[in-house]
N, C-alpha and C positions, 0 to 999 in steps of 0.2 A: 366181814366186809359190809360196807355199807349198801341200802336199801336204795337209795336217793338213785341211784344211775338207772332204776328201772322205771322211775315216776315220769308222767307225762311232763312236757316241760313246761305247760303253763300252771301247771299245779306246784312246780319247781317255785316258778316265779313269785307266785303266792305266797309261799313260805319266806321267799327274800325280804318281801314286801314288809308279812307281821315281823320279820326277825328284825328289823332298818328302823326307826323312828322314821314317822313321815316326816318330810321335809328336810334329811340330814343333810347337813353340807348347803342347800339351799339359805338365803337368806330371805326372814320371814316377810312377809308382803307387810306394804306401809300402807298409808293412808292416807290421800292427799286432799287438804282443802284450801278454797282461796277464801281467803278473808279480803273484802271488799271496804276501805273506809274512806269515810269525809270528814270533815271538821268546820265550824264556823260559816253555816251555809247561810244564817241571818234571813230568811225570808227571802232570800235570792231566785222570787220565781219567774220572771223575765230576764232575758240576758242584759247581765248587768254592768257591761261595755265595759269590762276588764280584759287585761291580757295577763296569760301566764309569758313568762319571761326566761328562755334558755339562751345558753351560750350557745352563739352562728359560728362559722367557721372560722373566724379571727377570735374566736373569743368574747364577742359583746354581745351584751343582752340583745335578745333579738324578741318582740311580741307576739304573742300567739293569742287569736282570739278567743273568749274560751266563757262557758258557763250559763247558766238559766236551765229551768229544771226540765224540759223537755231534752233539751239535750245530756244532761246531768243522767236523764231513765234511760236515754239507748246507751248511752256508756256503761251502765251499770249493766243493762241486761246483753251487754256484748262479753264483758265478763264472766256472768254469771253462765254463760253459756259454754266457754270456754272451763267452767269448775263446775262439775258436777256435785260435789258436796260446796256451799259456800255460807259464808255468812255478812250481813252487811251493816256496820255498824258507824256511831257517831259520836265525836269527844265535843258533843255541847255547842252551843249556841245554834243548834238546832234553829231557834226562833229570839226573839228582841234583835232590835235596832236594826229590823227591817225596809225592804221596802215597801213603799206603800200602800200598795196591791194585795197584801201580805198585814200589814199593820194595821190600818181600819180596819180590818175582819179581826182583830185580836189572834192574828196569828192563824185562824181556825184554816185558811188554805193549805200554810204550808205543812199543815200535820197531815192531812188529806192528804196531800202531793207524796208525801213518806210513804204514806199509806199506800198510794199505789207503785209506789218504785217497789216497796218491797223490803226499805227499812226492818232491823228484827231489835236492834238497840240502840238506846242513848244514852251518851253520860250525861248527866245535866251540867251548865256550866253557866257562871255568873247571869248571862243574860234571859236566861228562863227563867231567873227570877227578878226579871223588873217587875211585871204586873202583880208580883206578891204568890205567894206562896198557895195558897185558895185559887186563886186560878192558873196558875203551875198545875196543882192536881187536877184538874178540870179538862186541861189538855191531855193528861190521861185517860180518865172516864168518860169526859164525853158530857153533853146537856148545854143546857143554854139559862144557867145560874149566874146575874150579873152580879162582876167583882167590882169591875171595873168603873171608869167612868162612861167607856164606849161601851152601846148595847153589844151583845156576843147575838150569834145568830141570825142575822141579817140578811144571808143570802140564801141560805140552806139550815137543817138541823145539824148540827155537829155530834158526831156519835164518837169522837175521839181517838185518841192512839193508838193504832193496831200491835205498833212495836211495844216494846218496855222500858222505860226510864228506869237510870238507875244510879245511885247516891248514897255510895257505901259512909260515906265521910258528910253526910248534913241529918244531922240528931237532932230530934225531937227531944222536948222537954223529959220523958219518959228512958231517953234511952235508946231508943226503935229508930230506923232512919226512915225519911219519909218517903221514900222508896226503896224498894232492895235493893243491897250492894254486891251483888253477886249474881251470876245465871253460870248453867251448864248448856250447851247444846253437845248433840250426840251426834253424831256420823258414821254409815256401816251398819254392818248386825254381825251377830257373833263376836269368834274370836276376833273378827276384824273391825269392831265398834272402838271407835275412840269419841273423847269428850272431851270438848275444851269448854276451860273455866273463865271467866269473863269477872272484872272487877272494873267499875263503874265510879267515877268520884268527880267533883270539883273541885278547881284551888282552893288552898285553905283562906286565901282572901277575900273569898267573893262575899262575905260581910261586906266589905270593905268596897266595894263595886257594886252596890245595890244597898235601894230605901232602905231603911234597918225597919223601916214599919213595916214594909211587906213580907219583913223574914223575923219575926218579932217571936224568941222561944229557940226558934233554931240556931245550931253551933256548930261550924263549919272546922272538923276532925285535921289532926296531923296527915296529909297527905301518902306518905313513907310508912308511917307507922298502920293507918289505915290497912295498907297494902298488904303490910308485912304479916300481919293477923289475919287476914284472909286465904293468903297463899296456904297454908297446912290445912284448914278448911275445904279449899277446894279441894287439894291434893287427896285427902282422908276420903272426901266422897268422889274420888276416880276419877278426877280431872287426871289428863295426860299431858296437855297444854294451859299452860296458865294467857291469858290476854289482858292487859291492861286499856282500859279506854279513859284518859283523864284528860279533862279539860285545862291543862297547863305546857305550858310548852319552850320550845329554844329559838333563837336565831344566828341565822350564817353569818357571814363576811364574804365581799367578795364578788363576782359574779353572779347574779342570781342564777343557780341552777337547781331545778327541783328534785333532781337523783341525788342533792351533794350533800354534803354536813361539815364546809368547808367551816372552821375557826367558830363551831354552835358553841351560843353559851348561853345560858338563861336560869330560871328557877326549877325549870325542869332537869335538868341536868344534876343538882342539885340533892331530887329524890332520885333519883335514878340510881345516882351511886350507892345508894341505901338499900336497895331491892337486892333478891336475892330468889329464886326461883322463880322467876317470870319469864317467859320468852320473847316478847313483842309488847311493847308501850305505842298504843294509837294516841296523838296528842292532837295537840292547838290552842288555842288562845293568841299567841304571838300572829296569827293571821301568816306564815311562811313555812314556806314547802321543803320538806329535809326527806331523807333516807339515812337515817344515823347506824352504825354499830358503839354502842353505849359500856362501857367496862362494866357499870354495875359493879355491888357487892365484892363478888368473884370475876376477874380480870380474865381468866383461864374461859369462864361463860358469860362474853358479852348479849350484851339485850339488842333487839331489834327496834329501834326508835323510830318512829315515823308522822310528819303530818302531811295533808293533801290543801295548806294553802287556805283560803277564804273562798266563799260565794258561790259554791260546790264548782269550782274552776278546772279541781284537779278528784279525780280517784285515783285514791291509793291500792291498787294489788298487793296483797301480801298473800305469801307461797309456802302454805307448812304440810311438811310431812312428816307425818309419824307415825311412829314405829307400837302398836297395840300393845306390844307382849313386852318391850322395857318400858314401856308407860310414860315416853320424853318424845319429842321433835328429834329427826336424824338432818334436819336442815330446813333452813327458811329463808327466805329470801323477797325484797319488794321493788317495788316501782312504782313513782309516781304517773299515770297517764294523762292528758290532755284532755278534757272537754272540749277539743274546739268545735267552734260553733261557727257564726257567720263573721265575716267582716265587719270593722265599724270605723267611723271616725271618730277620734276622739277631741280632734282640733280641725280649726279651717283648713291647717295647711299641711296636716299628713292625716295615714290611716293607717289600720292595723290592719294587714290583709293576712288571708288565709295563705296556710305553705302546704306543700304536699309531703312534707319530711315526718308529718305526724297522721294519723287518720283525722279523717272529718265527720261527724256524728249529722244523722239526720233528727230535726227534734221528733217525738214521738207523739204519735197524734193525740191518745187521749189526753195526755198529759196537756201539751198543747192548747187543747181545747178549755183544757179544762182550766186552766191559769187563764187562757182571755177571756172568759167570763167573769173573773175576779179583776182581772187588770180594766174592764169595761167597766165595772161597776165602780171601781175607783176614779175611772179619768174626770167625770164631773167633779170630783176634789180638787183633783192635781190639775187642770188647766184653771180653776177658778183665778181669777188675777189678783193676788196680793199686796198689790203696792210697788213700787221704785226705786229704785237707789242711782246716784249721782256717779257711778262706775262699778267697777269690778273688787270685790271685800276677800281677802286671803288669808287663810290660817297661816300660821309665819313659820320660820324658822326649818325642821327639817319637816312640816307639817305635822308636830303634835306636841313637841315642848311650849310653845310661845303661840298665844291666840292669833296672834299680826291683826291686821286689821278688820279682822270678821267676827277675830274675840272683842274688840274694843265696840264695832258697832254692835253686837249683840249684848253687850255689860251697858252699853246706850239705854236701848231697848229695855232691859229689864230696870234700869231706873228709872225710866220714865213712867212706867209699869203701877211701880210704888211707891211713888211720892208722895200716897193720901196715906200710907202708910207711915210716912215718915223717913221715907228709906235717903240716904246723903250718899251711897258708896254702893256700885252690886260690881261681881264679880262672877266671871264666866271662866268655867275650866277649860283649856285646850282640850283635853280631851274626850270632853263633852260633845265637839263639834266632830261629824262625820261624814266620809266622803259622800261627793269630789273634795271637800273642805275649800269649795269655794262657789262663793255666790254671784254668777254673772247673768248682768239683765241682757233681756232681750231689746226689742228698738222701743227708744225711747226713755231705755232705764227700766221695761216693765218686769217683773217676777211675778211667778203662778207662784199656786201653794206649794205644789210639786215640787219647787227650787226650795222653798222653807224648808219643806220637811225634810231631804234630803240629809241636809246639814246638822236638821232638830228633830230627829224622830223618837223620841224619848216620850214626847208631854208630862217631861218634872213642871212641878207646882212651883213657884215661884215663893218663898219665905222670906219676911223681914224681921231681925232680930235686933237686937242691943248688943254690942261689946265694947270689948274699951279699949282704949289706944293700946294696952300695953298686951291684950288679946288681939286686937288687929295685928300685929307686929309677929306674935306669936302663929298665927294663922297662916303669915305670908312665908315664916321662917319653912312650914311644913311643906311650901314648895320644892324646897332643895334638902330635906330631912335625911335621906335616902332610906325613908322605909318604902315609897315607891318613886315610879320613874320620876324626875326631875318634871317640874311644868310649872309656867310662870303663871299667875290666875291674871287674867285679865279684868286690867279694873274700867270702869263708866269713866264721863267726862269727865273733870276739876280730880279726878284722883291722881298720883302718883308715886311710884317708888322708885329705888333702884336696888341693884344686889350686886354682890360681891363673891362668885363661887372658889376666892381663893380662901377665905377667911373660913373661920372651923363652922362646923353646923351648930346652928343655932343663935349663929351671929352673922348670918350673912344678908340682912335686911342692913342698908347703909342709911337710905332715907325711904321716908312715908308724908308725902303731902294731899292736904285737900284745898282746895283754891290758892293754893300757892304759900297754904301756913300750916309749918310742920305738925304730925298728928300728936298726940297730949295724951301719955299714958293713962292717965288719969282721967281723960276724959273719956267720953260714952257718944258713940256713936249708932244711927241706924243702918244697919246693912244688907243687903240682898243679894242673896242667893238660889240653885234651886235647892229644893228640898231635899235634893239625894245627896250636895253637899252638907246641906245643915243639919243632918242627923250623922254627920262622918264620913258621908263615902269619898271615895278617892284617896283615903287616909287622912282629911283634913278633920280630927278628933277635936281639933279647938272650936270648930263649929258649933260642935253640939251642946256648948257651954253657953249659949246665948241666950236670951232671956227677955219677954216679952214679945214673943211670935207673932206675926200676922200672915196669915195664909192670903196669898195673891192669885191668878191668873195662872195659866199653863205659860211656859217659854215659848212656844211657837205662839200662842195668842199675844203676845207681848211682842213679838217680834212682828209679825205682822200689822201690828197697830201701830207700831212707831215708822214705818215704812209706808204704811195711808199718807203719809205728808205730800203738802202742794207747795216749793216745788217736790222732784224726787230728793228724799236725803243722802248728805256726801256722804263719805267714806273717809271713818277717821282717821286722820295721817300722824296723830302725834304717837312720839314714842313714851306709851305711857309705863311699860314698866322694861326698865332700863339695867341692862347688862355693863357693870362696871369693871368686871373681872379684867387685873389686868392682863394683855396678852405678850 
């Protein structure tokens, strides 16, 4: 007979306890973190009179005011509040083609501004590398080493990025990338630590979107393939969660809604389908706000796709939990949330006001403060008075294929620029020009510089080269090539063409006139560009074939000069390059 019936019973119990594995029949405790993201915040450190756009109760886009990096930090630390493990990260454009306040400091605020939200990563993406690659790293470390043409350090010392860039896919001549393409962060302790793995890249194009002199050595990696070589890497050193942060991205159809992934298709979609162990792809570039489930690879394990929009408008919540002991995510889940911020007008005769159907962020003081010191220092720029114009100059078309008439008087401008140069013909990319993409005077026709830069905040160099008619021809073909998006180049005055997008590629340039007499393959012309076309960006490679360079003037100084005129200058009205497709 057994002994057991005389034992005490909590000395019974004991024995149950060592006899049971801990935890049987229990399921074992998860781990939950929010990942926090943004994308294409551009130096957006005043609110930058955008609205996000969701579907009202009928269904139509309805404006929500939203953005500027005081409100941008109470959003982010309203979340982070709510996830006690979290991470916050960024798929690029971080900084270039800023504003203002932000871009005469060489960006040096908005790394600061990171710095104090709290930022832990970035992917780099085409536009960290306008000012060249030297000072791309500098924004890292910190100093006040001039690259540039503008002095750095001007208001303060810049001691640099608290977070980490990262650039699994931009190689160095050697091999190495020029920043790391991977991080682990860890979460927990003990049995209950998990790690996610973090993979960090840009489009493989962004050659192609930046000076080729400021990236001169570097080689911008297969995006997919990139990926794919990293995932078992991670996995090998204990990642439980793979995360992708890349700077390329999809767009919707349809209703703008930022929860949706109505009819996305893009080049992201693309690699996507390639990937195979990843759980979550943070994106952007396309500047539009998605919550995607992505089939990837294996259709059975869709990916979590996601961006948060432009001009930190929107943060993205993402919701993973995982599971320590099978070393995978048991679900994940996101949302895009709303920075709204204050009301604004953005026309005489309406406004975008605030609704109560979303929260409303207060901006955060230090932050706040600390941008209107940099936006004070800049207003002596931005109200200096620039010059006139004889009405209102508009980017055309859907606002980025076709210059309308802001490309024509800016391709003015730039030939006017260079006619000691030689120059007969300059040409301004649509895409070049940036919002509002449009140039309206105040009373009496007057513009600040404020209004220029908006539109030109680049300061590309101005080059004149030599090509020939049967490369001019060739150059304008690369419009409609479809290695990128379609864009008409806007040509100066006495030019122009037409096209025919029914006719195959390569032959859809129909005419090319100068003063009204057709252009002469054979013959040799001067032409002007800026410089980030004439070494190839934008994919126009027939550029870089010209011959006999002469370095001009920055675009905004160019454009500014030609706008000094007495009276104010008109606004060109000819259709200079001309859509013949029939319909």
């Amino acid at each position: 007979m057994s002994n057991l019936r005389t034992l005490p019973l909590a000395f019974l119990a004991l024995l149950a306890a060592c006899a049971t594995p801990q935890g049987a029949g229990q399921p074992a405790p998860t781990v939950k973190v929010g990942l926090l993201a943004i994308n294409d915040f551009h130096g957006a450190l005043e609110m930058p009179r955008q609205s996000v756009f969701v579907p009202d109760e009928k269904g139509e886009a309805m404006p929500v005011p939203a953005g500027g990096a005081a409100y941008l930090a109470s959003a982010i630390d309203s979340l982070k509040a709510q996830h006690p493990n979290h991470l916050v990260v960024s798929a690029g454009d971080l900084i270039g083609a800023s504003q203002l306040a932000s871009a005469l400091f060489l960006d040096e605020p908005s790394i600061e501004v990171m710095n104090r939200i709290g930022l832990d990563f970035n992917a780099t993406g085409n536009h960290e590398f306008d000012r060249g690659q030297d000072e791309l790293l500098r924004m890292q470390s910190g100093g006040c080493t001039q690259h540039t043409a503008r002095k750095p350090c001007q208001v303060e010392p810049f001691k640099g990025a608290q977070f980490k860039f990262l650039a699994a896919n931009t190689i160095k001549p050697d091999g190495s990338t020029l920043f790391p393409g991977t991080a682990i962060r860890s979460f927990g302790k003990g049995r209950n630590k998990v790690d996610i793995g973090l993979i960090g890249l840009t489009l493989q194009g962004t050659g192609e979107l930046v000076s080729p002199e400021g990236i001169k050595g570097l080689t911008f990696a297969n995006e997919a393939a990139t990926i794919n070589a990293a995932v078992p890497r991670l996995r090998a050193a204990g990642a439980d969660a793979i995360v992708v942060v890349i700077h390329e991205g999809v767009r919707t159809k349809g209703t703008p809604d930022p929860q949706g992934c109505e009819g996305a298709s893009g080049a992201l979609g693309a690699i996507v389908n390639q990937l195979d162990g990843v759980d979550v792809v943070v994106s952007g570039h396309t500047h539009w706000a998605y919550i995607c489930e992505w089939p990837g690879k294996n259709p059975a394990r869709p990916i979590l796709m996601t961006s948060a929009g432009v001009f930190g408008t929107l943060v993205t919540e993402i919701n993973l939990e995982i599971d320590p002991r099978d070393s995978r995510v048991v679900s994940r889940s996101a949302r895009n949330v709303i920075v709204q911020s204050e009301a604004y007008r953005p026309a005489v005769d309406r406004v975008s006001p605030n609704t109560d159907r979303f929260p409303r962020f207060s901006p955060r003081a230090d932050i706040a403060d600390y941008v209107a010191k940099y936006a004070e220092a800049a207003r002596q720029f931005a109200l200096r008075p620039a010059g006139r114009i004889g009405g209102e100059a508009v980017r055309g078309g859907d606002g980025s294929s076709t210059g309308g008439t802001l490309g024509s008087l800016i391709a003015d401008a730039q030939l006017a620029a260079t006619t000691g140069a030689g120059a007969q013909i300059a040409f301004m990319n649509p895409f070049g020009i940036r919002a509002p993409w449009r140039l309206a005077p105040g009373e009496n026709g007057a513009l600040t510089f404020g209004d220029l830069y908006k539109i030109q905040p680049f300061n590309n160099v101005l080059m004149t080269q030599t090509l020939t008619g049967a490369q001019l021809r060739r150059v304008l073909e690369q419009n409609f090539d479809g290695i990128g998006p379609n864009q008409a180049l806007s040509p100066s005055r006495g030019f122009a063409y037409s096209f025919d997008l029914s006719r195959p590629v390569g032959s859809r340039i129909v005419s090319m006139t100068l003063d009204g007499k057709p252009i002469d393959d054979a013959a040799t012309y001067r032409v002007t560009t800026s410089d980030f076309l004439a070494y190839g960006g934008d994919t126009y490679s027939e550029l870089s074939k010209g011959t006999d360079r002469v370095i001009g003037i920055t675009d905004l100084a160019a454009l500014e000069a030609w706008l000094q005129a007495i009276p104010a200058r008109p606004v060109p009205q000819e259709d200079r390059a001309k859509d013949v497709t029939p319909r």
